[in-house]
DOKOLZA-55675 format. One record per residue: residue in one letter; x, y, z of N, C-alpha, C in turn. Coordinates in pm, whole numbers, plus 32768, in hexadecimal, padded with zeros to 4 digits. Atoms other than C-alpha are relative to their C-alpha. Layout:
# residues N
AXYZXYZXYZ...
# end
This chain:
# residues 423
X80567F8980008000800080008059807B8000X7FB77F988011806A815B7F97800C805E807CX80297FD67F8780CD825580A67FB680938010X80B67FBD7FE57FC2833080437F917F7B803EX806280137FA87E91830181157F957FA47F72X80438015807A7DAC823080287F65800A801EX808C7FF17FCB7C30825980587FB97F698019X801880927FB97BAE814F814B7F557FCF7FA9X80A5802C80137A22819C80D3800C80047F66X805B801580997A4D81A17F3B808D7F8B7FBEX7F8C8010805E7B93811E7ECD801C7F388002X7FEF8085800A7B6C7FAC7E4780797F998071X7F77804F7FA77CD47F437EDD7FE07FD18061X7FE6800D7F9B7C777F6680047F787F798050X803D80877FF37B457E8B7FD580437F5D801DX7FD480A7803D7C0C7D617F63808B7FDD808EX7F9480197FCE7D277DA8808A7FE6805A806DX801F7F9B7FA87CAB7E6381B580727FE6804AX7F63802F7F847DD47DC9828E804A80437FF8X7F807FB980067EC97E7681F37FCA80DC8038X801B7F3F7FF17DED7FF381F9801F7FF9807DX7FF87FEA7F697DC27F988375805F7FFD8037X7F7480057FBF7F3D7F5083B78041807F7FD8X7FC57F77801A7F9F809782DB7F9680428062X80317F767FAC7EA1816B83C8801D7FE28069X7FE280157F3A7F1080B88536808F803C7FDFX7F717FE280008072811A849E800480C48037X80287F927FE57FCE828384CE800B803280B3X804A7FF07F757F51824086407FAC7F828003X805980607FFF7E3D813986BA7F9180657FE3X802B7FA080177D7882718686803180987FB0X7FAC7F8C80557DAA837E85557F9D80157F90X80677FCA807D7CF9843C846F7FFF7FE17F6FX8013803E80B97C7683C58302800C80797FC8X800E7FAC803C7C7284DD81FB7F6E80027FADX8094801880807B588470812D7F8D80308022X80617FF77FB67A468471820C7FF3803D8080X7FE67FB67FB47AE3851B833A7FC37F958097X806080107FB77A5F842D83FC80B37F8E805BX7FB280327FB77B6E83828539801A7F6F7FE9X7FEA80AE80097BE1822284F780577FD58077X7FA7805E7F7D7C0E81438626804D7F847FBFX7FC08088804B7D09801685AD80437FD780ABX7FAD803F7F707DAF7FE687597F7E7FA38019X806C80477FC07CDC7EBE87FD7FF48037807FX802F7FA47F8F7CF07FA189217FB88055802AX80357FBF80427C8F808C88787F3C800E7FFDX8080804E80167B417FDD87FB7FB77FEF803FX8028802D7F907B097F6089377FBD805E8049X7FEF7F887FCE7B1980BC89C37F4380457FC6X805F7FD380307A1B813588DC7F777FB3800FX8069804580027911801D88C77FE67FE28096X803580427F5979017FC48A4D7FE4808C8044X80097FAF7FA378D0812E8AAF7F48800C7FE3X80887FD68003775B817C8B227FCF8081801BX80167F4E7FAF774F82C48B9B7F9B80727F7EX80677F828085768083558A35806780147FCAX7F9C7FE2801177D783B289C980137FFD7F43X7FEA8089808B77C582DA88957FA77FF27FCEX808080268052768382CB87A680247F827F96X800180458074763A81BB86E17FAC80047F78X80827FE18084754F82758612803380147F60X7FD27FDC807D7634828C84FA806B7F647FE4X7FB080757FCA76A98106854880167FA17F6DX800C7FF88061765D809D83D0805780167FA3X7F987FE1808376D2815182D78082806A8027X7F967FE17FAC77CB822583BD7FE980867FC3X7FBF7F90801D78728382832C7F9780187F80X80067FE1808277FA835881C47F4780667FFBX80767FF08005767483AA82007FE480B3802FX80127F657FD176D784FB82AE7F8C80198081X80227FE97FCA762685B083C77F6B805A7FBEX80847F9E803B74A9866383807FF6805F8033X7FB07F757FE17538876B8456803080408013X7F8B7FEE7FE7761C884B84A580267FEF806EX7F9A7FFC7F8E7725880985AB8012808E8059X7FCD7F817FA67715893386BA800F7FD58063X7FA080187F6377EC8923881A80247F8B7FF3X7FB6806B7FAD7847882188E57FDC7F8B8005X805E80697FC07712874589197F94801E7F72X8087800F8031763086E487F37F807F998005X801C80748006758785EE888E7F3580527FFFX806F7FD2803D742D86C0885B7FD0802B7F8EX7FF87FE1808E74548728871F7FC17F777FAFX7FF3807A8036748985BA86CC7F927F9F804CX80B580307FC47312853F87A77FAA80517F6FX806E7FB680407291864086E27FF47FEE7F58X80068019808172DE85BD859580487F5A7FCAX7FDD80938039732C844B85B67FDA7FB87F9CX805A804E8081722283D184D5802780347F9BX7FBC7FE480A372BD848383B5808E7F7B7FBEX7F80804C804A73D3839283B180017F7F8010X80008070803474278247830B7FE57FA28066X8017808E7FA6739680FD83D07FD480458096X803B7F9E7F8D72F381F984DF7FA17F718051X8090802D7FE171D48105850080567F5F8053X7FCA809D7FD072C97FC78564804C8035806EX7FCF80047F8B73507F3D869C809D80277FEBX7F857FDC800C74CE7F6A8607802880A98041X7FF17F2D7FE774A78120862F7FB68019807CX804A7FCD7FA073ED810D877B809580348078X7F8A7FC07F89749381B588B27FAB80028072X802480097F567460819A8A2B7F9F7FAB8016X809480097FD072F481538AC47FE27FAD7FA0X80688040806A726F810E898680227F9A7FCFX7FD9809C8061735F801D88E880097FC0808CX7FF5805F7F8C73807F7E8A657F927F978018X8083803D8013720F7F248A427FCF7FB07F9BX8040805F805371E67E9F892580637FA17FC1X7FCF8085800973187DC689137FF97F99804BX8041806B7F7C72AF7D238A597FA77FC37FD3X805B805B803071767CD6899C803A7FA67FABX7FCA80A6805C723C7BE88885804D7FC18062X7FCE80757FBB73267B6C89907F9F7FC88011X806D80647F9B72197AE38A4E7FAC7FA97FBAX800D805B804C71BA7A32891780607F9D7FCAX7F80801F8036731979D3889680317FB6807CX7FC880707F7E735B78C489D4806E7FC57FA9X7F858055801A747477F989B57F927F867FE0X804380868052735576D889BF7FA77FFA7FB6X80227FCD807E72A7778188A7803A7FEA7F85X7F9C802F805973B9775C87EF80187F887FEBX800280877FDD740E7627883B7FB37FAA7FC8X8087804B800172E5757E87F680047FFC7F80X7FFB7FEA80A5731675FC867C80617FAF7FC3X7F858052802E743E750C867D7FFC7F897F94X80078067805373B173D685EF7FC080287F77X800E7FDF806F730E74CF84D18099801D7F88X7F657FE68057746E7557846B80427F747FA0X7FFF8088803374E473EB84437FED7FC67F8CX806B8028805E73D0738583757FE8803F7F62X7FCA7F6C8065740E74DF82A880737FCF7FB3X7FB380158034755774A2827680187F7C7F83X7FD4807780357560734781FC7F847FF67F64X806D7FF68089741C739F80E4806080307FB5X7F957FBA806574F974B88074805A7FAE7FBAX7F8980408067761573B5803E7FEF7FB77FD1X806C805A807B753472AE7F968014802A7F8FX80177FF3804B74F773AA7EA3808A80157F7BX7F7D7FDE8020766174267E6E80747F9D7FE7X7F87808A8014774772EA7E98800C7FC77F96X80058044806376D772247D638032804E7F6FX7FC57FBA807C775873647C88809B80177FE5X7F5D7FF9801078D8734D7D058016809A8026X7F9A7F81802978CD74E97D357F7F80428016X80697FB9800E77FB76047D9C80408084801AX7FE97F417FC677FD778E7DF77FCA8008808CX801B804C7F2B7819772A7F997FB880758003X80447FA17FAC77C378B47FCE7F857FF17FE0X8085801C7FCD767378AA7F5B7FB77F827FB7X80788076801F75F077567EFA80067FAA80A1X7FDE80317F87767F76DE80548015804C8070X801B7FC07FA776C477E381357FC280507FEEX806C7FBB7FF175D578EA80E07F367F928013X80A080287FF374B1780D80B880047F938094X801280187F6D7504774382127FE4804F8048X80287FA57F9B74FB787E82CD7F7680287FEAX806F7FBE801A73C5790682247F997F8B802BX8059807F7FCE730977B782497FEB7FDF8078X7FF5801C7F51737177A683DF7FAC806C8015X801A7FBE7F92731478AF844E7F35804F7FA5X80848004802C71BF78B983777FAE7F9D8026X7FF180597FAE71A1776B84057FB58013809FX7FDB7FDE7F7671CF780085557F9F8051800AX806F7F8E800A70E27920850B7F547FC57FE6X809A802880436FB6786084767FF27FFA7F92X801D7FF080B16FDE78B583107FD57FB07FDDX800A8073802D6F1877D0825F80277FD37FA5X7F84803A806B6FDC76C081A47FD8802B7F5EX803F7FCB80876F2F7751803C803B806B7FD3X7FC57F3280106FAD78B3806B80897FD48020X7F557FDB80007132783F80CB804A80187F80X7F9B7FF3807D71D577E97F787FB780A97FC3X80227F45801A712F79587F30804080538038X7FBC7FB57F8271CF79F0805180867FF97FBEX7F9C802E800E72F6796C7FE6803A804A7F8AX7FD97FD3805B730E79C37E9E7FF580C08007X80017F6F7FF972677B477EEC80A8803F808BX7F9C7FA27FB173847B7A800E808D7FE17FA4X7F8F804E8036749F7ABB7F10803280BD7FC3X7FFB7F96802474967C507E75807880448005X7F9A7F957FD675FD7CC47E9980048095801FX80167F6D7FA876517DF17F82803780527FFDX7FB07FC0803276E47F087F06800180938068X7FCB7F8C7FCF777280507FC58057806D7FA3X7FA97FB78061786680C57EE97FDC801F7F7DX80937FF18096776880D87D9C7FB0802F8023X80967FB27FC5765F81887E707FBD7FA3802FX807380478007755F80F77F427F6280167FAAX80617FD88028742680B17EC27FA6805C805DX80697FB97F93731A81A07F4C7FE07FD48057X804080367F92725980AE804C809E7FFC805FX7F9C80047F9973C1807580CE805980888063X7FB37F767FBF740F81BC81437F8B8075806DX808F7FBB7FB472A5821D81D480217FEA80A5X7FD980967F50724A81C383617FD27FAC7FFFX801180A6801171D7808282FA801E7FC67F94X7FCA8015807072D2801481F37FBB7F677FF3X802C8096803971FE7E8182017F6B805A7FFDX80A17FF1804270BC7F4F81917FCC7FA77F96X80248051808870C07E6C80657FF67F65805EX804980A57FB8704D7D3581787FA28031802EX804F7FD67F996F5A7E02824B7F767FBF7FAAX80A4803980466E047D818155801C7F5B801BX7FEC80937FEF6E7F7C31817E800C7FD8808FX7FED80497F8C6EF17C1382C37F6A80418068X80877FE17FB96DBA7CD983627F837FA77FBEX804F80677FFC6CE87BCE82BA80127F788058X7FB780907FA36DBB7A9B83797FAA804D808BX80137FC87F786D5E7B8884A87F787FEB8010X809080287FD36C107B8384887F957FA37FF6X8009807D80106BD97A428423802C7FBD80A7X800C80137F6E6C557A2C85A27FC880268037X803B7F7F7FBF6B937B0886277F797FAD8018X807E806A801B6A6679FE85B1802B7F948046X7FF280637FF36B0178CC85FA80A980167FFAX7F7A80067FEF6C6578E286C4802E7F7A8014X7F62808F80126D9377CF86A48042800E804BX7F997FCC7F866E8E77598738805780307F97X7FA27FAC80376F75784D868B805080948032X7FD17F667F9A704E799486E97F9480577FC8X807B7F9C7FFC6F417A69862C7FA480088033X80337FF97F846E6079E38703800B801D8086X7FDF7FB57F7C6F097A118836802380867FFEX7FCF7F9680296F717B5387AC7F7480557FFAX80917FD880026DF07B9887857FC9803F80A2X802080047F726DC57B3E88F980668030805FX7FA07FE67F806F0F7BD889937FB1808C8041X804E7F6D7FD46EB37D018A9580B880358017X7F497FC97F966FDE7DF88B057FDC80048074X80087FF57F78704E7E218C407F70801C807AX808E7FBA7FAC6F127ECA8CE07FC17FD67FD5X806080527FF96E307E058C557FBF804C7F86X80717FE9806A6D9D7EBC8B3180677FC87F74X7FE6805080C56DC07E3A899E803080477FCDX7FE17FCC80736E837E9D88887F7A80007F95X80717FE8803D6DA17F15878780037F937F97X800D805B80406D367E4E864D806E80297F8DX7F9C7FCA805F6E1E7F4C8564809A7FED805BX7F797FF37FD86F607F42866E7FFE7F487FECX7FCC8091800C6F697DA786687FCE7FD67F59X7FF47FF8808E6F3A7D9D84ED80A9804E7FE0X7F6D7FD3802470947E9A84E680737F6D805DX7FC0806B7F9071057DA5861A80267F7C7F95X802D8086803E709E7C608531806280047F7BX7F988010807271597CCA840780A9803F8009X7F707FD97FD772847D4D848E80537F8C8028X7FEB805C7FC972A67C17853D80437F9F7F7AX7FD98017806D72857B6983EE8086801D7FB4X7F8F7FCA802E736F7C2B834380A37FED803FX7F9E80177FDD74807C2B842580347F988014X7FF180BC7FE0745C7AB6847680397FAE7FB3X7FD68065804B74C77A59832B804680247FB3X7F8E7FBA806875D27B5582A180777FDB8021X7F817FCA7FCD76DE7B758380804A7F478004X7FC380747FF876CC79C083C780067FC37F82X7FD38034804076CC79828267809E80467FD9X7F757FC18017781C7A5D8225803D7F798052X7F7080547FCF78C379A0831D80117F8A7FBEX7FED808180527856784882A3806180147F9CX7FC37FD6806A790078B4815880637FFD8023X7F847FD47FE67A22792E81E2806A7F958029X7FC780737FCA7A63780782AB80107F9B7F90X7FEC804B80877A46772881588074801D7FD3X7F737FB7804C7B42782280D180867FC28014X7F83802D7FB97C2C77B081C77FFA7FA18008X7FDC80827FF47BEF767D81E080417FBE7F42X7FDC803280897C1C7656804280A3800F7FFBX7F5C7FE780047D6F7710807780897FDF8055X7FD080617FC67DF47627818480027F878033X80478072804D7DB274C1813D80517F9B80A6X7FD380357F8C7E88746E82987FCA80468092X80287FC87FD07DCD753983427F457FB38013X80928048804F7C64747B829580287F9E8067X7FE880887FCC7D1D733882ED7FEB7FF4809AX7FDB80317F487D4A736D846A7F3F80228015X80877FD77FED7BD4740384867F977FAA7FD7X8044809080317B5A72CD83CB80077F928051X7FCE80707F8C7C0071FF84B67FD27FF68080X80237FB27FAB7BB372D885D37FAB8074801FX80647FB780237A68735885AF7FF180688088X801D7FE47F887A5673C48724806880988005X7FEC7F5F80157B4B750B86CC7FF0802A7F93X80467F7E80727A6775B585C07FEC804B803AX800C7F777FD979FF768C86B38070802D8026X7F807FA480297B4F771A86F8803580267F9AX7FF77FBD80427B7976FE85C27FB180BB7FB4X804A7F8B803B7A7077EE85607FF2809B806CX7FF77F707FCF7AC478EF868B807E80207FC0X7F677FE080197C3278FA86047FC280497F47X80557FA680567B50794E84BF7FBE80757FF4X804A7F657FB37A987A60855C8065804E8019X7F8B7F927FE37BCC7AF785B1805B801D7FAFX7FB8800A80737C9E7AB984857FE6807A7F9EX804E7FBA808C7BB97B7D83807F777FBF8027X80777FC37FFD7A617BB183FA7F90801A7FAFX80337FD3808A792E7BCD83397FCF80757FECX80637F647FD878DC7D4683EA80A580448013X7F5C7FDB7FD07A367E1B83BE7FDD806C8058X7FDE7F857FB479C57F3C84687F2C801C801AX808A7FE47FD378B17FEE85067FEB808F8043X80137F9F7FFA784D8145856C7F9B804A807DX80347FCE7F9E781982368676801080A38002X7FEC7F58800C77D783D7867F802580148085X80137FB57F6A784F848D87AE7F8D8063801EX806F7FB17FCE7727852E8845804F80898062X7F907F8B7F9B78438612891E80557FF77FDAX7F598013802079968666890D80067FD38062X7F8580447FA67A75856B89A780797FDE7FC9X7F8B802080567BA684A4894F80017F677FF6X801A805F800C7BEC837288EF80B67FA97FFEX7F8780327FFE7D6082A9892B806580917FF7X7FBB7FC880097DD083EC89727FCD80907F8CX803E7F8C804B7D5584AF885C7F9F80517FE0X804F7FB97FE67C7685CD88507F737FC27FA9X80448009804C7B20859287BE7F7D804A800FX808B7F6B80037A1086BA87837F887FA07FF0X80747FF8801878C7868887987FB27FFD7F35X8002800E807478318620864180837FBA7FA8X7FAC806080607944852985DE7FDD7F818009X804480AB802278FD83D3854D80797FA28011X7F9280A47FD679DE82A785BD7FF67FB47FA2X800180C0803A7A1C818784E080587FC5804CX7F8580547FAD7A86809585DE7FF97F5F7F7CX7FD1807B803A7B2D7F8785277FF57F6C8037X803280567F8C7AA87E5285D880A97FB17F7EX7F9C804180047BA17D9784CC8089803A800BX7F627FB97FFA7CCE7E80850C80397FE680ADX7FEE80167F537CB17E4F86A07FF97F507FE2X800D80727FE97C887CCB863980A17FED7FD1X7F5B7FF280667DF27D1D855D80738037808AX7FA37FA87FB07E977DF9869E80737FB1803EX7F7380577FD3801D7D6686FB7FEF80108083X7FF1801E7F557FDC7DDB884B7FCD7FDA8066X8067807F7F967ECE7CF38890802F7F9C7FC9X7FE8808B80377EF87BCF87A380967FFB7FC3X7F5480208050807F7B5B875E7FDB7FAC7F7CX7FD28061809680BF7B1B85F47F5280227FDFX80978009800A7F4C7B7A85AC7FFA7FDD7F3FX80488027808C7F427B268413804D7F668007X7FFF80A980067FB179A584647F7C7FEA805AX804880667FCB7E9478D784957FFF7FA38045X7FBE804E7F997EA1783385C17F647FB7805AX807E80357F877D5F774C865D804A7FDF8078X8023801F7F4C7E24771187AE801B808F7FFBX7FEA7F417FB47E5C78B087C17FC7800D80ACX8054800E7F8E7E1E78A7893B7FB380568013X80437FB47FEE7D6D79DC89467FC8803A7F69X80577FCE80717CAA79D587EE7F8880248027X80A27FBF7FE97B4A7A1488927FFA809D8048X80027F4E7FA47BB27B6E89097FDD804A7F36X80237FBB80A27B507BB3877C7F8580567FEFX80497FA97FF57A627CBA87327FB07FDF7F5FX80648051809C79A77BC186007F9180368021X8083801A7FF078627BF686967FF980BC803EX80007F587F8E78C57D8987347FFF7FE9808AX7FBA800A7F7478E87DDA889D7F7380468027X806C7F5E7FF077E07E9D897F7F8C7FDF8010X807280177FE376797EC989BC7FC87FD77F4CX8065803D809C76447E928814805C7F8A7FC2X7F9880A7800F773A7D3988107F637FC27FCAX805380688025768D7C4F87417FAC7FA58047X808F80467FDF751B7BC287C2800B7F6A7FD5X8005808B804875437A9E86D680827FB27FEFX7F5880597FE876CB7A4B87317FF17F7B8018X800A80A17FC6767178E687C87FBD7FAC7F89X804B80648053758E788086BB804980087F5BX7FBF8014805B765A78EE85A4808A7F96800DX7F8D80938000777C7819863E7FE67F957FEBX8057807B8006769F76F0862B7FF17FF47F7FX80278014806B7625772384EC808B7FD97FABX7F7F80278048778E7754848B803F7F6F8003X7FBD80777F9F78287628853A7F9A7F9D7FA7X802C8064804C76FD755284AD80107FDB7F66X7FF1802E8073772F75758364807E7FF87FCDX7F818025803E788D757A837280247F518017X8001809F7F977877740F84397FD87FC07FA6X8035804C8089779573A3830F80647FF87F94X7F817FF3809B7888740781E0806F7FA4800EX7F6D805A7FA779BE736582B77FC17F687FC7X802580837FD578EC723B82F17FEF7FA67F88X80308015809878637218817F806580007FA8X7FBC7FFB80737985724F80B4809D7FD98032X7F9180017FE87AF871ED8094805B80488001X7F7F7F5F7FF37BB4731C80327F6B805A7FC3X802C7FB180367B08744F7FE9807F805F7FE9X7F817F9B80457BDC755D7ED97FCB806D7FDEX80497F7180487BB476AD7E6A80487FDC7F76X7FE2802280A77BA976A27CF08059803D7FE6X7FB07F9F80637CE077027C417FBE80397F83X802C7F9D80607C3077557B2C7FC58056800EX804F7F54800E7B5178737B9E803780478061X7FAD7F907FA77C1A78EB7CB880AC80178008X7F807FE880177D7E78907C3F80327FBA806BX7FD1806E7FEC7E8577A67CA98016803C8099X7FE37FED7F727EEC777A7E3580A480587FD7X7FA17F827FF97FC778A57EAF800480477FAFX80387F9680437F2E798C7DAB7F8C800B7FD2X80707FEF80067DC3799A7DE77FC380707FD8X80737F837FF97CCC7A737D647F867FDF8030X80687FFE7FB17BC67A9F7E477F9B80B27FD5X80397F8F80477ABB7BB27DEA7F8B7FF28091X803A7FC87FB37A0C7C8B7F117F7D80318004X80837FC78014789B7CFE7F08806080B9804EX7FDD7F7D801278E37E907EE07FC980748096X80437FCD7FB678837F0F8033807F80098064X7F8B7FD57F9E79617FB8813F7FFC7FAC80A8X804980537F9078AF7F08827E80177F787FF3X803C80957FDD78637DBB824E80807FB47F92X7F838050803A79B47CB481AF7FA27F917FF0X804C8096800F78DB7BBB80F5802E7FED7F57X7FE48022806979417AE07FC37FAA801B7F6BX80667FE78053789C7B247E637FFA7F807FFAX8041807A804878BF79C67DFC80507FB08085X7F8A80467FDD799F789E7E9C7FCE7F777FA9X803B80948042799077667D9C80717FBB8009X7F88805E7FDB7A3376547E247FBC7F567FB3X801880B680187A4F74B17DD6800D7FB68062X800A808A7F9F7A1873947E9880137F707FF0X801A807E803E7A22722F7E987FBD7FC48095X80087FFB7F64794671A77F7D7FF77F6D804CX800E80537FE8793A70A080367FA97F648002X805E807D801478856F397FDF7FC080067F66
# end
């Protein structure tokens, strides 16, 4: 990388190689100013830490999304805009979701999905995953070769956690194919994606599932989601658990199909690495936190100062936007030794910031590990070697790998690998 500054939010490169932007900007500081967007880049895991675990209001996540690029709807005056910014939240992108909530409000209504999201909630979905997995590879095995990200890991995730939701089995391969839509940032979003309810294009659909409960409830999370109360005892309305219902959705099945993918990636590009995990099914899940921390499928994430404070030292006014680097604090030498070797015994790989840190840490962390873990357990189990194709991604130790165009989110466009599978 050149030692000009290269632009983190438009400039392809940095799509295809964020590791290296985030090691040229910690070379800066763990904290240091972008030019492009003006907006603070955290890359220290101290740093990170610093920022996402503080509660004090300090820190908005109302701009948690699309970060710097979307801009403010008003102007920046003094010290403290944290009224300014009540008074005109709903103007800005994903207003209406639990990701941009702050204090009180997001405290309340993430308590309501925990308290759906049990560990034996989850759980319980185990012998579906399974069952999932092994259709999927029915369909896939007998061809020698597929596109893992989405004929295998996008459509496992989307199928779980629709599954998990109620969706009925008629409407998934729909689901599937309408969320398959590649996600673009750097080409413009589309309109609905930049509103405060960028999943407006589910709300007619999923407020029919709803009230189809409403008649006759299931056992499903939209049902319990129908019937949760908050704290004090009164109901979410019929429009806030419809935003609740598809948010849920949505998030449930982006972030755990990336990883799936990712983890394929690696497993295609170290075949001694496959072997021991084949052998030794019982560390996939280390493998897949040492994944989470490696390269991530969420590089960064975003926070406005509502006040001036500082941050590792450095000043920060009122009206500045953070990109904390969740994968640049997963990259930092002065937490993780040797951090770009891949390492499943890393003794301290779960201090990784895959899932974020904080009161907005991933809701669906436990069940995406599961989902992950199961279908990596299946693939292992089912096949003898799995390869990434030299022909569409080019021979080992000079891969081309190709990025979906978005500054946020590190997810594969394609991954087409071969197999041979077992029996």
């Amino acid at each position: 990388m050149s030692e000009a500054d290269p632009d983190f939010f438009s400039d392809p490169v940095v799509i295809q190689d964020p590791r290296a932007y985030f090691d040229h900007m910690r070379a800066k500081g763990p904290v240091a100013w972008e030019p492009y967007q003006h907006s603070l880049m955290v890359t220290g895991w101290d740093e990170a830490t610093e920022v996402l675990n503080r509660r004090d209001g300090t820190f908005s996540a109302a701009v948690n999304v699309l970060g710097p690029v979307q801009g403010l709807p008003f102007p920046v005056e003094g010290p403290d805009i944290g009224a300014a910014l009540d008074a005109h939240r709903h103007e800005m992108a994903w207003s209406d979701h639990l990701a941009c909530f702050d204090g009180e409000f997001h405290a309340v209504h993430r308590q309501l999905m925990t308290d759906l999201l049990t560990y034996k909630r989850i759980k319980a979905n185990e012998t579906y995953l399974y069952a999932l997995a092994d259709r999927l590879l029915d369909a896939l095995l007998p061809r020698g070769g597929c596109n893992a990200s989405v004929e295998y890991a996008h459509a496992a995730a989307t199928y779980a956690i629709s599954d998990l939701m109620g969706i009925p089995v008629e409407d998934r391969a729909g689901l599937v194919e309408l969320l398959g839509v590649p996600p673009s940032q750097i080409d413009g979003e589309a309109v609905h994606r930049v509103g405060s309810d960028p999943l407006i294009f589910l709300k007619e659909r999923f407020d029919g599932y709803l009230r189809d409960r409403v008649a006759e409830p299931r056992a499903d999370l939209m049902s319990e989601l129908l019937a949760s109360h908050y704290r004090d005892g009164t109901s979410p309305s019929f429009a806030r658990v419809s935003l609740l219902a598809r948010f849920l959705f949505g998030a449930g099945q982006d972030t755990t199909s990336r990883l799936i993918a990712m983890c394929i990636r690696e497993l295609g590009d170290d075949k001694a690495l496959q072997a021991r995990l084949r052998a030794e099914p019982a560390l996939i899940p280390d493998f897949i936190e040492e994944m989470l921390r490696h390269d991530a499928p969420v590089k960064v994430v975003y926070r406005l100062a509502t006040r001036d404070t500082a941050v590792g030292g450095v000043p920060v006014p009122a009206g500045t936007v953070l990109t904390v680097g969740l994968s640049a604090a997963n990259n930092d030498p002065r937490h993780f030794a040797d951090p770009a070797r891949f390492d499943i015994t890393r003794p301290n790989k779960r201090d990784h910031m895959g899932f974020s840190k904080g009161v907005h840490g991933c809701l669906g962390a436990p069940l995406a590990r599961m989902e992950a873990r199961v279908a990596l357990e299946r693939l292992l189990a089912r096949t003898r070697d799995v390869r990434v194709s030299d022909a569409h991604h080019g021979p080992a130790g000079a891969r081309r790998y190709s990025y979906e165009p978005t500054y946020t989110f590190r997810n594969l466009t394609d991954l087409m690998i071969e197999f041979d599978p077992v029996g």
